[in-house]
N, C-alpha and C positions, 0 to 999 in steps of 0.2 A: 483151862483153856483147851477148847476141842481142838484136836486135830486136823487139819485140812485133806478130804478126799485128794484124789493122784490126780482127778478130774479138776478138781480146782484147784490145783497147782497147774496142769497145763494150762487153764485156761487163761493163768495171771501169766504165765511165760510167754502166751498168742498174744494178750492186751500190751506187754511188753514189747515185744515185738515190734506189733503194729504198729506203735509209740518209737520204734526204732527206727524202721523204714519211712513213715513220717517225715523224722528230721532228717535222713539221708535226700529226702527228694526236696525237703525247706532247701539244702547244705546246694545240691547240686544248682537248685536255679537259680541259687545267688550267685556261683561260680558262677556260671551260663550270664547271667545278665554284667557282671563282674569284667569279664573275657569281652560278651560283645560291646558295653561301656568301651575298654582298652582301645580295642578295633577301631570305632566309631573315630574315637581321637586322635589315631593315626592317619586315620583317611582324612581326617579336617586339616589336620598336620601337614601331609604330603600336600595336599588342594592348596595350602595354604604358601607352600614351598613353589607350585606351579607359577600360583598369580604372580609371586613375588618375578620371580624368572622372568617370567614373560612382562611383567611391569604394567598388567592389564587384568581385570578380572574374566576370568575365563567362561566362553559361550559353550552352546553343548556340541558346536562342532570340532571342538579343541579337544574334547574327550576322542571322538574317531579320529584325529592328527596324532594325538599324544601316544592310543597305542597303536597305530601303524608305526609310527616313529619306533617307537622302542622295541617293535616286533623285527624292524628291519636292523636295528643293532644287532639282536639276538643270531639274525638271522648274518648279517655281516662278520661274524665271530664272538657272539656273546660278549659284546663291550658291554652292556647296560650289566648284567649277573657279576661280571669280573669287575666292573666300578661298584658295583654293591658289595659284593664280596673283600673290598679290599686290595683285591691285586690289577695295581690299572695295565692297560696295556704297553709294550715296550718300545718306546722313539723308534727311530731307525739310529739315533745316535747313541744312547743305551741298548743295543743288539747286541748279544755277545758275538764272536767270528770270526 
C-alpha cells in the first residue's frame, strides 16, 4: 500500500470539510424553518385568542385598533408588558400605605 502524498491528504481534509460545512448549513435551515414554523403558530394562536375576545372574526381595521390599544397601555404605565410579564397592576385596595 503506497503512501498518500501531504497533497492528498489536504485535499481529503478540504472534501471533508466541505462535507462539514454542508451539513452545518442542511442543520441551520432546518433550525430557521424549525423557529419560523414556532412563530407562525403563535401568531395564529394570539389571532385566534383575539377573535375569541372579541366574539367576532376580526377585519383588518382591528389590526390598527388592536395596536393603538396596546401602544396606549404601554404608554399609560406598561399595563399590557406587566400583564404579560406576570405582575398585574395594584387595586387601590391592594396599595400598600
Amino acid at each position: 500500500m503506497a503512501q498518500r502524498t501531504y497533497d492528498e491528504r489536504i485535499d481529503e481534509l478540504r472534501k471533508k470539510q466541505d462535507q462539514l460545512k454542508a451539513q452545518e448549513r442542511d442543520l441551520k435551515k432546518r433550525q430557521t424553518a424549525e423557529e419560523r414554523k414556532k412563530r407562525t403558530r403563535r401568531l395564529i394562536e394570539l389571532g385566534g385568542i383575539v377573535e375569541s375576545v372579541l366574539g367576532r372574526p376580526t377585519v383588518d381595521e382591528d389590526k390598527v385598533r388592536f395596536m393603538n390599544f396596546l401602544k396606549r397601555q404601554e404608554t399609560n404605565g406598561n399595563f399590557f408588558t406587566k400583564a404579560m410579564n406576570g405582575k398585574e397592576p395594584k387595586s387601590e385596595n391592594n396599595a400598600e400605605g
